[in-house]
C-alpha positions in Angstrom: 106.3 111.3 164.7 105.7 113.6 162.0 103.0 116.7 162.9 100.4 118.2 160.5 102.6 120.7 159.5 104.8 118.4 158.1 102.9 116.1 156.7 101.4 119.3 155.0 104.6 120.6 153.9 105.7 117.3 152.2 102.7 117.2 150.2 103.4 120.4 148.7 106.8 119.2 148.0 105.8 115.9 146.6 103.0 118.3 144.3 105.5 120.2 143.2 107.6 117.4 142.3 104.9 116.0 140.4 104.2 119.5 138.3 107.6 120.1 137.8 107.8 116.1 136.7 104.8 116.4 134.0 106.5 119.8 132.9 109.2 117.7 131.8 107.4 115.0 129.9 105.6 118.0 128.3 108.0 119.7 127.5 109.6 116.2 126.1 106.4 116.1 123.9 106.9 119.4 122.4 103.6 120.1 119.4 104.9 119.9 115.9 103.5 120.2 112.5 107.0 120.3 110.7 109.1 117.0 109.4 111.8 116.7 107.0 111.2 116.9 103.1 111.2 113.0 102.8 108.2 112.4 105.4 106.6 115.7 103.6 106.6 113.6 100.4 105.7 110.8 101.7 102.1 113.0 102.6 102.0 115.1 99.4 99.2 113.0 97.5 97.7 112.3 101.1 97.3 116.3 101.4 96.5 117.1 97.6 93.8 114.4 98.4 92.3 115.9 101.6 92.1 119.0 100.5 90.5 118.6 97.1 87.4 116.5 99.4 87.6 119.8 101.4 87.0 121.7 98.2 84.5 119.6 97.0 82.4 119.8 100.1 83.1 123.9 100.3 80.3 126.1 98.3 83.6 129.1 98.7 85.9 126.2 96.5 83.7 123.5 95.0 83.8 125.4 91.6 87.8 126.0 91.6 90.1 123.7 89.6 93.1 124.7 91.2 94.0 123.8 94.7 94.6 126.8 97.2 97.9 126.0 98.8 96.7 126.9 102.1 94.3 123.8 101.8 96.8 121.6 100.9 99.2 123.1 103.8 96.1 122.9 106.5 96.2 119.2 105.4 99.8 118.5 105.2 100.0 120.2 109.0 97.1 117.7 110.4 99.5 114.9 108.7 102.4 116.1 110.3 100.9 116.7 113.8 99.5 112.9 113.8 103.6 111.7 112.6 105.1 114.5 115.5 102.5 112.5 118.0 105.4 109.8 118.9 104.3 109.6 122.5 100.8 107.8 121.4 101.3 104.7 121.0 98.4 104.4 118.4 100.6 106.9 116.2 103.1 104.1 116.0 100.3 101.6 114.4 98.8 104.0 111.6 102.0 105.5 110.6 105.0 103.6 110.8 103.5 99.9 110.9 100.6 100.0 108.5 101.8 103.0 106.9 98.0 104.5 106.2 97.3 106.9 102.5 94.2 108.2 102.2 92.4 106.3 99.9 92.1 107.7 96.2 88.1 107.7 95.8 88.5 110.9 93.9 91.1 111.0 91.7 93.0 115.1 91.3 95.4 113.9 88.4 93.1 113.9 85.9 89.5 113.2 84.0 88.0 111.0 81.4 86.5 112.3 78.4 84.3 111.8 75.2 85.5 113.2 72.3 83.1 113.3 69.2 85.1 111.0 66.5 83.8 113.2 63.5 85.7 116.0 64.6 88.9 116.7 63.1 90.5 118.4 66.1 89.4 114.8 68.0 91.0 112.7 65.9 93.9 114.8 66.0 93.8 114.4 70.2 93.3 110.6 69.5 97.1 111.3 67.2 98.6 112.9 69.9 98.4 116.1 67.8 98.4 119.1 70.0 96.9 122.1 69.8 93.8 119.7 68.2 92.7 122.9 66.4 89.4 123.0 68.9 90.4 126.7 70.5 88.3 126.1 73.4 89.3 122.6 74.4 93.3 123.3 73.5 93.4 126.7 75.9 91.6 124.7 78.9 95.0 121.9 78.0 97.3 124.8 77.7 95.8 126.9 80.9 95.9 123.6 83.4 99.0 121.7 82.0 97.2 119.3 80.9 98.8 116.8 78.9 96.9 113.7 76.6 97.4 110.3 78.9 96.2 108.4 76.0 92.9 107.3 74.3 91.0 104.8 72.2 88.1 105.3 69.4 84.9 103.0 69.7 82.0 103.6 67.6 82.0 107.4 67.0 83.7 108.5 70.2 87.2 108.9 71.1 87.8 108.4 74.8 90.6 109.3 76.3 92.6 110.2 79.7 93.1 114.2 80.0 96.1 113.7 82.8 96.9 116.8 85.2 100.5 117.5 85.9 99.8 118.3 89.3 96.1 117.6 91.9 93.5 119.7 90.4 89.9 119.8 91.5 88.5 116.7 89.1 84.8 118.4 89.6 85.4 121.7 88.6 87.4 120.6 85.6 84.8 118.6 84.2 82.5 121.3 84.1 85.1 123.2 82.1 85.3 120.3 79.4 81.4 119.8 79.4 80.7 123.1 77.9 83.2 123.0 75.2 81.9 121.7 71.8 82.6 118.3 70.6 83.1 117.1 74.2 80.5 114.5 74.2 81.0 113.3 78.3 83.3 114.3 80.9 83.8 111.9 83.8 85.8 111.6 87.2 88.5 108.9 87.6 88.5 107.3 90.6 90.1 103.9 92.4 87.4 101.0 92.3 86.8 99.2 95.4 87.3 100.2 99.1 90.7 100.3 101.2 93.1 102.4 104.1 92.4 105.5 104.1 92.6 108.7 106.0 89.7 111.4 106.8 90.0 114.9 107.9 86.7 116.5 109.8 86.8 119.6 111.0 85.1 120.3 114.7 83.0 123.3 116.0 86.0 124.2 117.8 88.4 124.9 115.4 90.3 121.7 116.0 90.5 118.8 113.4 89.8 115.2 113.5 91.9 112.6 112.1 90.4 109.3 111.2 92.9 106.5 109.8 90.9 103.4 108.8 92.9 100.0 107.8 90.8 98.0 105.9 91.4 94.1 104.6 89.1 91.2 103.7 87.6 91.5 99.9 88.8 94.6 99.3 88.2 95.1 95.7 84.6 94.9 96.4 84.4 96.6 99.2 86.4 95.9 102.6 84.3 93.2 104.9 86.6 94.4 108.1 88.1 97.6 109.0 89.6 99.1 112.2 89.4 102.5 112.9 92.2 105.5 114.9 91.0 108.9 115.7 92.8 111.7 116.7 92.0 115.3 117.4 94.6 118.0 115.9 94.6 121.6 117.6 95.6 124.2 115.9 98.5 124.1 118.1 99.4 120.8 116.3 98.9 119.4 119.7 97.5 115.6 119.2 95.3 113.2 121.4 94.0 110.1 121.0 90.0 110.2 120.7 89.2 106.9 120.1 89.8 103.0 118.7 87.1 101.0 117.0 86.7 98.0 114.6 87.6 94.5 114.4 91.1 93.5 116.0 93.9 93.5 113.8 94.1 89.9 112.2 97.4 87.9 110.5 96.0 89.3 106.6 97.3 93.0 108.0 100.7 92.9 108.2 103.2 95.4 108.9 104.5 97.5 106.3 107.8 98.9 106.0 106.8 101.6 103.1 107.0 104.1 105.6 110.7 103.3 106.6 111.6 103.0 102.6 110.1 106.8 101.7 112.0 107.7 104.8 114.9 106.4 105.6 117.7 107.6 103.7 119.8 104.9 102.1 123.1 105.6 100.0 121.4 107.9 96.8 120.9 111.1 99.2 119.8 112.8 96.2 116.8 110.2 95.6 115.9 110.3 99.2 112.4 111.5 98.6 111.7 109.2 95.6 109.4 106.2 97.3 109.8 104.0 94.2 113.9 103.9 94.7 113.6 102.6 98.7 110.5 100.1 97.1 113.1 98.7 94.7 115.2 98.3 98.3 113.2 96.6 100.4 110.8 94.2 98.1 107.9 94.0 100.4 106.9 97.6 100.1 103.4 98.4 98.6 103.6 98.8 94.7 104.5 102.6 93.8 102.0 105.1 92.7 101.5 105.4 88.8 103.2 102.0 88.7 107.2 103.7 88.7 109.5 101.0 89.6 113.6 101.4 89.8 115.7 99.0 88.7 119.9 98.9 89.5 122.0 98.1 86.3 126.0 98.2 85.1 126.8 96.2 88.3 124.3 98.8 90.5 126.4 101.9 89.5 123.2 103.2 87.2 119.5 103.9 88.6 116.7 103.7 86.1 113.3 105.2 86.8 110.3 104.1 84.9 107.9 106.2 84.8 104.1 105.1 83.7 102.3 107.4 81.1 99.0 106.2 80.5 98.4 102.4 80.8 102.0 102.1 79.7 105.2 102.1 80.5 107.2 104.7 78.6 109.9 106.8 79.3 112.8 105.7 81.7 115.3 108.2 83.2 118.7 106.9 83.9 121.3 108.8 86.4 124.3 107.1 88.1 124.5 106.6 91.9 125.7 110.0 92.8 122.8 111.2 90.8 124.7 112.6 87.3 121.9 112.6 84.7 122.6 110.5 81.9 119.9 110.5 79.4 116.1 109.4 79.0 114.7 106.0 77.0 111.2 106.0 75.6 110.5 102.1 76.3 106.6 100.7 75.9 104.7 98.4 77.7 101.5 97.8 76.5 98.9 97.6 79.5 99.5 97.6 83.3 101.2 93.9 82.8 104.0 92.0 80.3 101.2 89.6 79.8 99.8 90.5 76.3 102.2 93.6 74.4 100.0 93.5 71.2 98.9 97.0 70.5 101.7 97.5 67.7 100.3 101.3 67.6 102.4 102.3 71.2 105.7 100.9 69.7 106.2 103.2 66.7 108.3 105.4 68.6 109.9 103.4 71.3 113.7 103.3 71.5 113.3 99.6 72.8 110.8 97.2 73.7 110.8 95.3 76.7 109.0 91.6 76.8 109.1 91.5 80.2 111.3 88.1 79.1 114.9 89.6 79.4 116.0 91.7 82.1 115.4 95.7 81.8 117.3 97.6 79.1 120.1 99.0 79.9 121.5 102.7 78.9 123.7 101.3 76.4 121.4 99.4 74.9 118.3 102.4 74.5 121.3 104.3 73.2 121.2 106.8 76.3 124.4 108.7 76.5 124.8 112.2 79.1 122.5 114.6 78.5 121.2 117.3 80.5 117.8 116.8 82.5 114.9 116.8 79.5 112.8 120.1 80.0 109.3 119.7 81.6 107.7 120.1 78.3 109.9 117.3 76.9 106.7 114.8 77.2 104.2 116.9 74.9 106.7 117.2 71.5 104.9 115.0 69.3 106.5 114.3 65.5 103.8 112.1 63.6 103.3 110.1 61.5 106.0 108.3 62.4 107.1 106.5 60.3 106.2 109.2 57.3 106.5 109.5 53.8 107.7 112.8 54.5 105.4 114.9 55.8 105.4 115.9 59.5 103.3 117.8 62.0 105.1 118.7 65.1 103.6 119.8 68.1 104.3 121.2 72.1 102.9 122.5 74.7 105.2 124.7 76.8 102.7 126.3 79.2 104.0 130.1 78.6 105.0 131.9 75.1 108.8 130.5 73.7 111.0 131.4 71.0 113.1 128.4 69.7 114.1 126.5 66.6 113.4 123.3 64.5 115.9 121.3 63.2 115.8 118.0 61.2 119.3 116.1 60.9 119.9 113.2 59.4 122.1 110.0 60.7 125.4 112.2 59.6 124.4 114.8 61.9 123.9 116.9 59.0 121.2 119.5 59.2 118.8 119.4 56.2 115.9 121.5 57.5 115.6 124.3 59.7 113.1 126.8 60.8 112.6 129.3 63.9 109.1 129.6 66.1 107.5 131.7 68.4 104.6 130.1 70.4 102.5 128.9 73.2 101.7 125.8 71.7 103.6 124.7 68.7 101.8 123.2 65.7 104.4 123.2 62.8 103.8 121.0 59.3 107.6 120.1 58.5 108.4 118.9 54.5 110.7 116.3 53.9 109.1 114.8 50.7 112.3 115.8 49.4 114.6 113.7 51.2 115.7 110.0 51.0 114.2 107.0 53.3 116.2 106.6 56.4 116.3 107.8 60.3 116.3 111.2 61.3 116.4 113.6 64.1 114.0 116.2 64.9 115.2 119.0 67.6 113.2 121.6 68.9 115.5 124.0 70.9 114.2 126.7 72.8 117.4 128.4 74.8 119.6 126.0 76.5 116.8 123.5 76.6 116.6 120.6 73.7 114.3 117.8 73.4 115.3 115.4 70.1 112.1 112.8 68.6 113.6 110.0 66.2 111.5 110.0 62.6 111.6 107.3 59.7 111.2 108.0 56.2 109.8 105.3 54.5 108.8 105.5 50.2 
């Protein structure tokens, strides 16, 4: 028979089993607010998006148009903490299964505006001329990197899409725009409707909360059913489960597998962190943002990327499978569909156009040969009116002060007009009365870096 002492000493053992036990498991579940680049992109819009609300709701930030990166890190580290948090179960459901964005109810790439159609320097926006010649509106374009995501005039206005090349504060920048003359309205884009999304609270205690919300049923007008995960996020980037409310799960909310295409890597290691490539993979992934697709050509050994500019689709990158670049296709779509490409305007300057009837183009037939990676102020050079009767206005925006050359060559490859520039913004009137009808090439070089516009000369 075992005495007191015994049985007293055994329970000590068996306690300290137990300690030493849940030491292990949490030790197993270490905290972590760190992933590897793919999962981080997979987040990036998620954590522009959180922390532009965070601005917007902050009297310290509500008037900046620029992000602070420590806001967009505070929210990329909740993110992560909630992904780290494998030993929940509900982790499992909001990240990997339904693969839950916040939803885009303000919109940090850009703003609508209202352009006065009297005004010269609007017209000029509506033409794709930049600088417009309107100081005020063309420094706030130059200052932001903003670039002109299209417009159309009705009545006396012009309204277009002002598109930011990276999140900005939406708010702030329409302020900006308001007060500059000529600028009729200023507006906020945003997503219609209701959908998943993701909240971020913070608590009287420093820690965070994490709401992830999948919603289904009517959507478009407003979700009918929703079911809601909440976590709590220390600043330790230790994670628990708060709590679980909502309507159950039903057969119209299916699992996912975006999640697993952003982050799995496949066989392009240097595309790893591109979502559209692994959505091209696996065809029941959620439709891209901006509406980039990728499409395999030359029996799979060439990767095109579309990229969406506006409401169309417009330039296409291609690169072979070990990721060599070998050139860019301007290719238009008019709308977000194939169903009605009548807007004969967007195809003046298109290398091809795609019906949607044949398959995509492929680099041989847009004429793509190697090239080195087009500069990232490749997308503002604007040459109109093309097609001219010889005179041209050609414009840029390269976001800090170049010194670079113009060159005009015709089909020979013979130069027949050149001139040098020093600018922010380029605005240069190029004179080709002189020359005959035909194709040519205009190339604005600036160092190493060459971006080439095709022009017709028509008499």
């Amino acid at each position: 028979m075992l005495n007191h002492s015994t049985i007293s000493t055994m329970k000590k053992i068996h306690l300290s089993l137990l300690l030493w036990c849940l030491g292990i498991v949490a030790a197993g579940a270490q905290n972590n607010c760190d992933a590897p680049d793919a999962v981080r992109a997979f987040y990036k819009n998620d954590a522009q998006l959180l922390a532009v609300r965070m601005m917007q709701l902050s009297p310290q930030w509500q008037d900046s148009v620029e992000i602070p990166q420590f806001l967009e890190n505070q929210a990329m580290r909740m993110l992560l903490a909630v992904y780290n948090a494998v030993q929940l179960p509900e982790r499992d459901t909001v990240v990997e299964c339904l693969a839950i964005h916040a939803f885009p109810d303000i919109w940090p790439y850009g703003i609508s505006v209202g352009l006065d159609a009297n005004e010269t320097w609007a017209q000029n926006f509506h033409n794709g001329i930049f600088p417009t010649g309107n100081a005020a509106f063309d420094d706030l374009m130059a200052h932001y990197n903003l670039t002109n995501g299209g417009s159309f005039v009705f009545g006396g206005t012009v309204f277009g899409n002002v598109d930011a090349a990276d999140a900005l504060n939406p708010t702030a920048l329409i302020h900006l725009f308001e007060a500059v003359p000529g600028v009729q309205f200023a507006e906020q884009s945003g997503v219609l409707g209701d959908g998943n999304n993701i909240q971020m609270q913070p608590t009287l205690i420093e820690d965070v909360e994490m709401t992830y919300t999948a919603a289904w049923g009517d959507c478009p007008a407003g979700c009918i059913f929703e079911r809601n995960w909440k976590f709590r996020v220390k600043l330790d980037c230790g994670v628990q489960l708060l709590d679980v409310w909502g309507q159950e799960l039903t057969q119209e909310v299916s699992c996912s597998n975006s999640f697993a295409c952003a982050t799995e890597p496949l066989c392009l290691d240097w595309l790893r962190d591109t979502v559209a490539f692994y959505q091209a993979q696996f065809p029941d992934c959620n439709q891209p943002n901006q509406g980039s697709v990728v499409t395999l050509s030359n029996d799979a050994s060439v990767v095109a990327l579309h990229f969406v500019i506006g409401a169309d689709f417009e330039f296409t990158k291609f690169y072979e499978c070990d990721g060599t670049y070998l050139g860019q296709c301007q290719i238009t779509i008019v709308g977000y569909s194939c169903d009605d490409p009548s807007l004969e305007e967007y195809y003046a300057n298109a290398d091809t156009i795609w019906t949607c009837a044949e398959p995509f183009p492929t680099p041989q037939e847009c004429g793509v040969l190697r090239a080195p990676e087009p500069p990232s102020w490749a997308a503002s050079v604007q040459v109109t009116p093309n097609p001219s009767s010889g005179l041209l206005q050609v414009s840029a925006l390269f976001g800090q002060r170049r010194n670079g050359s113009i060159q005009v060559l015709n089909v020979l490859g013979q130069t027949v007009l050149s001139k040098n520039f020093q600018s922010v913004f380029l605005n240069e009137t190029i004179d080709l009365q002189g020359n005959a009808s035909g194709v040519y090439f205009v190339q604005l070089r600036s160092g190493e870096e060459l971006v080439v516009r095709k022009v017709v000369l028509e008499r």
